[in-house]
N, C-alpha and C positions, 0 to 999 in steps of 0.2 A: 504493500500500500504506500510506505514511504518513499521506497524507489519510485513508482510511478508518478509521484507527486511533483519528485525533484525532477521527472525525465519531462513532464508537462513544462513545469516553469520554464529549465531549460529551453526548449522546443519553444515556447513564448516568447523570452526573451532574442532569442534567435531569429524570429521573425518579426517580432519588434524593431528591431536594433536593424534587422538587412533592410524591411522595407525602408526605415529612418536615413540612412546612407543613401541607399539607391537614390533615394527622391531627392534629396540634397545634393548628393554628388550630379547625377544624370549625366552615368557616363557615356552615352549614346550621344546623347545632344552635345556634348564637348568633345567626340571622337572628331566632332570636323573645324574644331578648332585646334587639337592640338594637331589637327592633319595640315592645317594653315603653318603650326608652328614649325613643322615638320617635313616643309614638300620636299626639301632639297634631298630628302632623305631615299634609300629604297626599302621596297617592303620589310626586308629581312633589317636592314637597320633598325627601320621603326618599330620591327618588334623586338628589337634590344630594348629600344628606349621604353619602348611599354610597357614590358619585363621589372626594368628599374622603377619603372613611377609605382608601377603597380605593388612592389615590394617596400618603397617607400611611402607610398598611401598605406599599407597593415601597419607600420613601425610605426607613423604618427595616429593611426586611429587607434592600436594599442596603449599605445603613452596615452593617452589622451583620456582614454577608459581607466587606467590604472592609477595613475598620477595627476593625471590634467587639475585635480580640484587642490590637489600638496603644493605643485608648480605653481599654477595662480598665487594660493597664497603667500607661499613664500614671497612671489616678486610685489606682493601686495596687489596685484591686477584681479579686477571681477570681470564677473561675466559681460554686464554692459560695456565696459573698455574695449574687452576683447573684439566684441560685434564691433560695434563702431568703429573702430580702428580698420579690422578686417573686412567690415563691408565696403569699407573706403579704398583698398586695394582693389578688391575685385569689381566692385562700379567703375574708377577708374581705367582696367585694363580693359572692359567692358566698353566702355564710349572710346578708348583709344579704338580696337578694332573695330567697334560700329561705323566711325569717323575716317578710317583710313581711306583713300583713295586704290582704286584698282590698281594703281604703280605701282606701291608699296607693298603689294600682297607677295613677291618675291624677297624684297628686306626682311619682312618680318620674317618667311620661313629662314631666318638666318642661312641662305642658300651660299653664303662665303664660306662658311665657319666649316659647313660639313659636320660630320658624325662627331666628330671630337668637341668640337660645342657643341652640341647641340645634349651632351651627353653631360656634360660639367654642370648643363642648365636644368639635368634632369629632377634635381630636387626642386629649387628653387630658379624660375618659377613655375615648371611645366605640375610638379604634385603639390608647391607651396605657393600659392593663395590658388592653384587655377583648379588644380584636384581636390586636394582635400582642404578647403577653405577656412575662413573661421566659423562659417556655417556648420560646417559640418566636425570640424574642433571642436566646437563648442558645444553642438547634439553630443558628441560623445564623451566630453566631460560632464554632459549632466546624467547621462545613463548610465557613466561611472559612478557617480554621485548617487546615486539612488538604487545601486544594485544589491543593497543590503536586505535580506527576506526580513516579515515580518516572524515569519516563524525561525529563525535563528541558523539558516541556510544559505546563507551567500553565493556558496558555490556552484550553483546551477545558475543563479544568474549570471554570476562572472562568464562560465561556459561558455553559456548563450550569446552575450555579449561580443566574446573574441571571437566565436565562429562566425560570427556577423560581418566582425571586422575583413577578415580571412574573405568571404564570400563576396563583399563588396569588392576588394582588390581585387581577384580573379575575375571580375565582372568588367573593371578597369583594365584590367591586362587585354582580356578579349575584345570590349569595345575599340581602344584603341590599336590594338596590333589588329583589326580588322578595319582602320578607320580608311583605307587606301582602295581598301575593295569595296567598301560601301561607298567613297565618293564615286569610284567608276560604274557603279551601278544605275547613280542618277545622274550622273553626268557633269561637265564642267558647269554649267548654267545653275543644275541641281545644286552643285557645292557651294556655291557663291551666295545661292539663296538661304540656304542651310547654314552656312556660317555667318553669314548678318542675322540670320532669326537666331544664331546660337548667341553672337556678339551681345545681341538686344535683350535676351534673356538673362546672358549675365550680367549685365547691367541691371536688370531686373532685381537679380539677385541680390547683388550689392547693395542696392536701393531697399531692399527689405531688409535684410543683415544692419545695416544701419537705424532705422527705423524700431527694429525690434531691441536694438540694443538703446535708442533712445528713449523707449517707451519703462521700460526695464529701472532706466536710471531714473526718471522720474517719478515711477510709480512708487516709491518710500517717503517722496516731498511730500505727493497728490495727499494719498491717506495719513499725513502727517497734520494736514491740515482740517 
């Protein structure tokens, strides 16, 4: 009976937490942005770099789950700083791409640099702020935060949690190490549309991320009052 209990919460938490990434991250919708990031690249390249972001999106959504709420503290940062700060990244990178001109769609795939940059950049920025954001930071420092059972079980939450983590990356691996055959599926036209409606949405994103951390911050004045 009590196994079963913990295999449920586990199983809960695990599909808590995967849909919670998926939806935040949407590694699909940014597969043809980092494919912009990336055109200089070949398929097999690109799925090096996939490879890395994707191993590097598990390390920070694990940290994040574990630590993320000790780290805050320690540096004295809350959760509204963090949004705000981090929505402000990715809005910004967001209206950069929205805003570019068709000429510049070759610069930005840093088409000089080749594999070797394009590899150096693979934490920061292609999995730091564009992968796994403060959006999605910050989902996973609060479901760190809250994975304590009330019945004195933690450990099937934690489970849940990191298999979560785990499945979201493999989800980032595959979206973007397929992000080169999905542009040729709908074509040069298709990609350009798909990467402004991706651009527009990250911007979106940012624009919420900000928002909900300003909301956050003043919600202890409002009812203060």
């Amino acid at each position: 009976m009590l196994d079963g209990f913990l295999i449920a919460r586990a199983l809960s938490d695990f599909l808590f937490g995967f849909g919670t990434f998926f939806a935040i991250i949407n590694p699909y919708g940014l597969a043809f942005v980092f494919l912009d990031r990336t055109r200089s690249l070949s398929d097999a390249e690109r799925g090096r770099i996939a490879r890395l972001i994707a191993g590097y999106s598990l390390i920070v959504l694990a940290v994040s789950l574990l630590f993320g709420s000790a780290i805050l503290g320690f540096f004295g940062v809350s959760l509204p700083a963090l949004r705000i700060a981090g929505g402000l990244v990715v809005a910004v990178a967001g209206w950069s791409m929205l805003n570019a001109p068709e000429a510049e769609a070759e610069p930005l795939a840093i088409a000089a640099g080749g594999f070797d940059v394009v590899r150096r950049m693979a934490f920061f920025p292609l999995t730091i702020p564009l992968t796994t954001g403060p959006g999605t930071i910050a989902a996973a420092i609060a479901l760190g935060a809250t994975r304590n059972d009330p019945g004195g079980h933690p450990l099937p939450a934690l489970v849940g949690s990191l298999l979560a983590a785990f499945a979201a990356a493999l989800t980032v691996w595959h979206a973007y190490r397929r992000a080169g055959l999905m542009a040729r599926l709908v074509g040069a036209e298709g990609t350009r549309v798909i990467t402004r409606l991706s651009a527009f949405l990250l911007l979106c994103v940012g624009v919420e991320i900000i928002l909900t951390g300003v909301a956050d911050a003043l919600r202890p004045l409002l009812q203060s009052r």
